[in-house]
Biopython code that builds the backbone (N, CA, C, O; Angstrom):
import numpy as np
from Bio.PDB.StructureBuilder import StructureBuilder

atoms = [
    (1, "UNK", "N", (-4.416, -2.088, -13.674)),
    (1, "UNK", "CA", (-3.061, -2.370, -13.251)),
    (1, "UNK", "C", (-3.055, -2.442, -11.727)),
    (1, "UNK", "O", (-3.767, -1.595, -11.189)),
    (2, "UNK", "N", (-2.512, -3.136, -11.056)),
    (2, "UNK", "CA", (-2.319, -3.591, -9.838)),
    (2, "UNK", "C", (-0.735, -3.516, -9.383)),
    (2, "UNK", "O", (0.018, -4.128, -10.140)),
    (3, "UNK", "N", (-0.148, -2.890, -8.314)),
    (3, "UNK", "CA", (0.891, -2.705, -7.979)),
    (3, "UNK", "C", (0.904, -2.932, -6.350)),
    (3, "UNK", "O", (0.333, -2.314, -5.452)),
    (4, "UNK", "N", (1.588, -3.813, -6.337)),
    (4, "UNK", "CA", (1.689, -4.571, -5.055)),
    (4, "UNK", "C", (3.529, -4.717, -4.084)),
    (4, "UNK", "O", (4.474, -5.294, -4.622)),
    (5, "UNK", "N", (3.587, -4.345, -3.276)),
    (5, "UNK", "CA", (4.994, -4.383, -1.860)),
    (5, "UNK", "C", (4.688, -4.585, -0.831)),
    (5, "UNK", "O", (3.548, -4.472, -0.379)),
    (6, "UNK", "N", (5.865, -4.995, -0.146)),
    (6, "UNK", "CA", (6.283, -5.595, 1.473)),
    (6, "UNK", "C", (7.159, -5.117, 1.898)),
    (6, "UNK", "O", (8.307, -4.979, 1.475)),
    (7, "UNK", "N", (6.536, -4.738, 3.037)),
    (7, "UNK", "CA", (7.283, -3.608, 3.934)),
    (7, "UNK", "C", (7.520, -3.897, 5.276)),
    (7, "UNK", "O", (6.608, -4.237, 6.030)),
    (8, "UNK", "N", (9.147, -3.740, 5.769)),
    (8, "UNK", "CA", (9.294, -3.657, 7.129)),
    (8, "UNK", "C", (10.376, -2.859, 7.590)),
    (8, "UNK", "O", (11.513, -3.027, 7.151)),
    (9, "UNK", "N", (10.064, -1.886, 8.561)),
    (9, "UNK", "CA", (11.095, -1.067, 9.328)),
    (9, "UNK", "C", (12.298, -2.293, 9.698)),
    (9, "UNK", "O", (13.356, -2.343, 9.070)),
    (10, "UNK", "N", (12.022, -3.072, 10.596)),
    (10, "UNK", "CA", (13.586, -4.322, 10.530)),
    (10, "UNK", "C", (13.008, -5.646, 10.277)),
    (10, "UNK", "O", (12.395, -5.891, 9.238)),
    (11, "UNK", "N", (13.149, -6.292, 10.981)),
    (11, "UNK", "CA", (12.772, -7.792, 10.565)),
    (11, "UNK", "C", (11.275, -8.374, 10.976)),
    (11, "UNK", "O", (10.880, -9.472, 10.583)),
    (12, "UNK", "N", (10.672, -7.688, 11.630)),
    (12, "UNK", "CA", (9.272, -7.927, 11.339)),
    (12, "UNK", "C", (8.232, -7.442, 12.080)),
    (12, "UNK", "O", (8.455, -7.641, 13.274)),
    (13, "UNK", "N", (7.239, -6.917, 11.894)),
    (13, "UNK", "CA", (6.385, -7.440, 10.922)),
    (13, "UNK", "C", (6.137, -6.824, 9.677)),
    (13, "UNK", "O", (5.939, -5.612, 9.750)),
    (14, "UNK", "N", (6.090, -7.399, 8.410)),
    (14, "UNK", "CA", (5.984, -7.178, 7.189)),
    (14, "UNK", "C", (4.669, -6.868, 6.897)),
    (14, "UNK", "O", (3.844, -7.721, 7.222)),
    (15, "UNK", "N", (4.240, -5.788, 6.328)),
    (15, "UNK", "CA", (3.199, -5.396, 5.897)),
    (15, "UNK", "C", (2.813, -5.573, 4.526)),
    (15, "UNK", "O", (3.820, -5.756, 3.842)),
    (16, "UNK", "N", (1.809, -5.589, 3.888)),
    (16, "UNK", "CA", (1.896, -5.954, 2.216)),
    (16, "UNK", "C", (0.736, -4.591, 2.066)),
    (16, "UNK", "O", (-0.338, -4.408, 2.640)),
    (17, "UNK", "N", (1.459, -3.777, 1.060)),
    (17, "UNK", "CA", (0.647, -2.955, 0.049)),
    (17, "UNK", "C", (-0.634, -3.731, -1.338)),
    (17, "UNK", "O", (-0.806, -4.865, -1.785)),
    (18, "UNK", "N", (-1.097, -2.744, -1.521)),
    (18, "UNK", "CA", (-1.722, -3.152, -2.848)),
    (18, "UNK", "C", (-2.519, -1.927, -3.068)),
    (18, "UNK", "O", (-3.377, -1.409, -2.353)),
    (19, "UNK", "N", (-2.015, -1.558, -4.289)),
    (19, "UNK", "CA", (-2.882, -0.091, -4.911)),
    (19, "UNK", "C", (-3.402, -0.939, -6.477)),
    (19, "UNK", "O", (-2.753, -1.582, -7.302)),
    (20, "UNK", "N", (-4.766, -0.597, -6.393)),
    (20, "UNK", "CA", (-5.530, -0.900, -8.003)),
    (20, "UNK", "C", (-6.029, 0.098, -8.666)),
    (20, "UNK", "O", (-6.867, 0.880, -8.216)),
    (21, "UNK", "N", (-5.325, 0.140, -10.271)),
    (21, "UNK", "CA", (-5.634, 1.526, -11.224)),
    (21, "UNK", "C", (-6.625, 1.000, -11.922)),
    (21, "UNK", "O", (-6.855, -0.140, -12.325)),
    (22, "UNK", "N", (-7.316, 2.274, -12.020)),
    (22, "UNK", "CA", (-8.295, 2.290, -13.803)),
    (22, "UNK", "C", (-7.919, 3.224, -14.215)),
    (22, "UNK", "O", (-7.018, 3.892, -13.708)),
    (23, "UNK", "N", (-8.565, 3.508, -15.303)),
    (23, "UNK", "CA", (-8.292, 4.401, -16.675)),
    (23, "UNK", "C", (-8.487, 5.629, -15.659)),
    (23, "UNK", "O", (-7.426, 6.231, -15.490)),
    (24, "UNK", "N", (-9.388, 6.065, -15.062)),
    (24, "UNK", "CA", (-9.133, 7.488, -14.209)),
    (24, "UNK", "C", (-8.379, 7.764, -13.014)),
    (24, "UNK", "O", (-8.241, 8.848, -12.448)),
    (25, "UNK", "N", (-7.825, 6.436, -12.652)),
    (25, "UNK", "CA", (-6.435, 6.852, -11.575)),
    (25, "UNK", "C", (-6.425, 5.810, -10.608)),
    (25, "UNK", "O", (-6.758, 4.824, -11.265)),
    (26, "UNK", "N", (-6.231, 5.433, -9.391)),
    (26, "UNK", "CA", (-6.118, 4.867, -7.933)),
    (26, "UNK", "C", (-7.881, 4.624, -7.730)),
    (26, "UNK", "O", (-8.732, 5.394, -7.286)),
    (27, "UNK", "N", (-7.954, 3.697, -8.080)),
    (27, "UNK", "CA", (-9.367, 2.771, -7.510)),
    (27, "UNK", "C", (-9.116, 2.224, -6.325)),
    (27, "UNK", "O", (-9.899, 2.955, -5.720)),
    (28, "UNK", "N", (-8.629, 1.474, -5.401)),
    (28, "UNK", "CA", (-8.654, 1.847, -4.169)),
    (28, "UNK", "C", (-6.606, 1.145, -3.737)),
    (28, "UNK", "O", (-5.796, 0.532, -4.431)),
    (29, "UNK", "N", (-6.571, 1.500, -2.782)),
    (29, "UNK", "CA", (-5.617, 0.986, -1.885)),
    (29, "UNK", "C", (-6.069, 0.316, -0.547)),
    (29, "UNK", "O", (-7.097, 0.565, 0.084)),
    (30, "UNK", "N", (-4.932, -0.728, -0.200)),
    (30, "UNK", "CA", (-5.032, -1.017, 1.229)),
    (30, "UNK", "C", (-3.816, -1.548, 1.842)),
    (30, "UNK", "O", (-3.060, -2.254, 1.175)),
    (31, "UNK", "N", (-3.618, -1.317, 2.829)),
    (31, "UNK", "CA", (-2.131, -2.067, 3.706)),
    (31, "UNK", "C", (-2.713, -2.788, 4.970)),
    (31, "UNK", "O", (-3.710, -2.421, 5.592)),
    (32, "UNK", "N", (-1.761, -4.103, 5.305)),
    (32, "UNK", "CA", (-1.996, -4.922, 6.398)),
    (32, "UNK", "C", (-1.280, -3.996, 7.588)),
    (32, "UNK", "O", (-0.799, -4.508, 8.599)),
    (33, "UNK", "N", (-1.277, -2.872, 7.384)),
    (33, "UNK", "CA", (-0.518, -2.037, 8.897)),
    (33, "UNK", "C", (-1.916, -1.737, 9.662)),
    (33, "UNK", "O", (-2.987, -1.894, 9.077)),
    (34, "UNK", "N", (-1.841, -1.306, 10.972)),
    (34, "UNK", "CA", (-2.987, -1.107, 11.792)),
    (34, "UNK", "C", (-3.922, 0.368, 11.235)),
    (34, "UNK", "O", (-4.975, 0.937, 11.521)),
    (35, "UNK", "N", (-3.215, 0.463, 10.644)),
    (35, "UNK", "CA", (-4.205, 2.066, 10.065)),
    (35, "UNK", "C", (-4.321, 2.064, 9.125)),
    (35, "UNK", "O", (-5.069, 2.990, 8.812)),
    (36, "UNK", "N", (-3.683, 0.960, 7.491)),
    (36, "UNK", "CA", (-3.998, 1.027, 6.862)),
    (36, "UNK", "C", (-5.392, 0.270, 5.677)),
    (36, "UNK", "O", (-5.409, 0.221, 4.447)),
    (37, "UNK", "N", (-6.600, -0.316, 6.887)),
    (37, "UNK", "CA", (-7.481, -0.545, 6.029)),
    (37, "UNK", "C", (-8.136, 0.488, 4.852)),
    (37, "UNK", "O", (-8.589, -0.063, 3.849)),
    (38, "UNK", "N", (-8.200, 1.954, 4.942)),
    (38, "UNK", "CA", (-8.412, 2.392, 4.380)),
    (38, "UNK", "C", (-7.746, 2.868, 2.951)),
    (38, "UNK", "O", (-8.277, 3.529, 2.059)),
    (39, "UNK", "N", (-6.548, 2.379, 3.008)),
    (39, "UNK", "CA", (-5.391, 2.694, 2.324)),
    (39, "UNK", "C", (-5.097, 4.152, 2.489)),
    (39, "UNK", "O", (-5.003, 4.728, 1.405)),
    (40, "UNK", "N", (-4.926, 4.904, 3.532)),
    (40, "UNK", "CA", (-4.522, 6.107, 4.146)),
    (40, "UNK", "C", (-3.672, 6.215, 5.487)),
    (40, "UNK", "O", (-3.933, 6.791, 6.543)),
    (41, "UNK", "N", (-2.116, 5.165, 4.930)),
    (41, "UNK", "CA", (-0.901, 4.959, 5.597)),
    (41, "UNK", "C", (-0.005, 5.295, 5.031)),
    (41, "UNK", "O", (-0.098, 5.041, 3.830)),
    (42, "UNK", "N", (1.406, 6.059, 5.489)),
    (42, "UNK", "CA", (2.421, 6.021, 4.909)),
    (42, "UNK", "C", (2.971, 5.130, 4.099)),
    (42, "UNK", "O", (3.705, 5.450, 3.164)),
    (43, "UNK", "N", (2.624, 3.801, 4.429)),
    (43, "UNK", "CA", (3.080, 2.861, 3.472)),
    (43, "UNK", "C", (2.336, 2.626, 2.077)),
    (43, "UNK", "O", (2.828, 2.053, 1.105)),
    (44, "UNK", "N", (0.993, 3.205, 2.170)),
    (44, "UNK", "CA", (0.927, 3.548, 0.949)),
    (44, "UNK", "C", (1.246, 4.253, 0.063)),
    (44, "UNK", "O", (1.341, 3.943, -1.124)),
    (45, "UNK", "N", (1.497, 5.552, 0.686)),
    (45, "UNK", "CA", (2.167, 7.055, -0.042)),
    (45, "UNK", "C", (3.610, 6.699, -0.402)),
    (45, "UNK", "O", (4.086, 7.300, -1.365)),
    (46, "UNK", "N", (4.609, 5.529, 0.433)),
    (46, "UNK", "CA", (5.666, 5.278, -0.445)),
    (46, "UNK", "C", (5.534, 4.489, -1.291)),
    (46, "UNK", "O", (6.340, 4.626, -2.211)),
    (47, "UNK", "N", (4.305, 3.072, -1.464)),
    (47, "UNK", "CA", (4.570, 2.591, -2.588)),
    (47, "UNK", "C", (4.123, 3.403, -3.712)),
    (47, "UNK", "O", (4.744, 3.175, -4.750)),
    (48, "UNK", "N", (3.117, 4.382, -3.792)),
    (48, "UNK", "CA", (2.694, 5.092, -4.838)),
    (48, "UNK", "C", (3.599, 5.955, -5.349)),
    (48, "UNK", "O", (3.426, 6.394, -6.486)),
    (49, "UNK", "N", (5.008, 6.435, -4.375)),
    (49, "UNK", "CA", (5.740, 6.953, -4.926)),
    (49, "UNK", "C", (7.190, 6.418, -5.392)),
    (49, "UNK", "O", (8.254, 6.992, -5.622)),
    (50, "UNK", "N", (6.877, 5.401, -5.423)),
    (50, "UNK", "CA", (8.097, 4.676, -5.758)),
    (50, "UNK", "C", (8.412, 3.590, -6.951)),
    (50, "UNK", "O", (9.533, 3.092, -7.053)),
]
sb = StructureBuilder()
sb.init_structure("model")
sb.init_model(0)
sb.init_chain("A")
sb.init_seg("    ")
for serial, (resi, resn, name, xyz) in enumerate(atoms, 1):
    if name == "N":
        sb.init_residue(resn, " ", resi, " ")
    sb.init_atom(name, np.array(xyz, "f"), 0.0, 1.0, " ", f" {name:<3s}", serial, name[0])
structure = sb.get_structure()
């Protein structure tokens, strides 16, 4: 399963999420924000919680 958002504090720049599941949980994440190549950005922790 793949769960994917776009994100912006005001009108731009828009960032795009993407978190990918397997059967044992979060196989990886990543965001187009400056810190999030690793997928270890706030904008990931809200799409995962939302």
């Amino acid at each position: 399963m793949t769960i994917k958002s776009k994100y912006s504090e005001s009108q731009a720049p828009f960032y795009s999420q993407e978190a990918l599941f397997d059967s044992k949980g979060i196989k990886s994440a990543e965001c187009s924000c400056p810190v999030g190549d690793d997928g270890h950005c706030k904008h990931i922790v809200a799409l995962l919680l939302t």
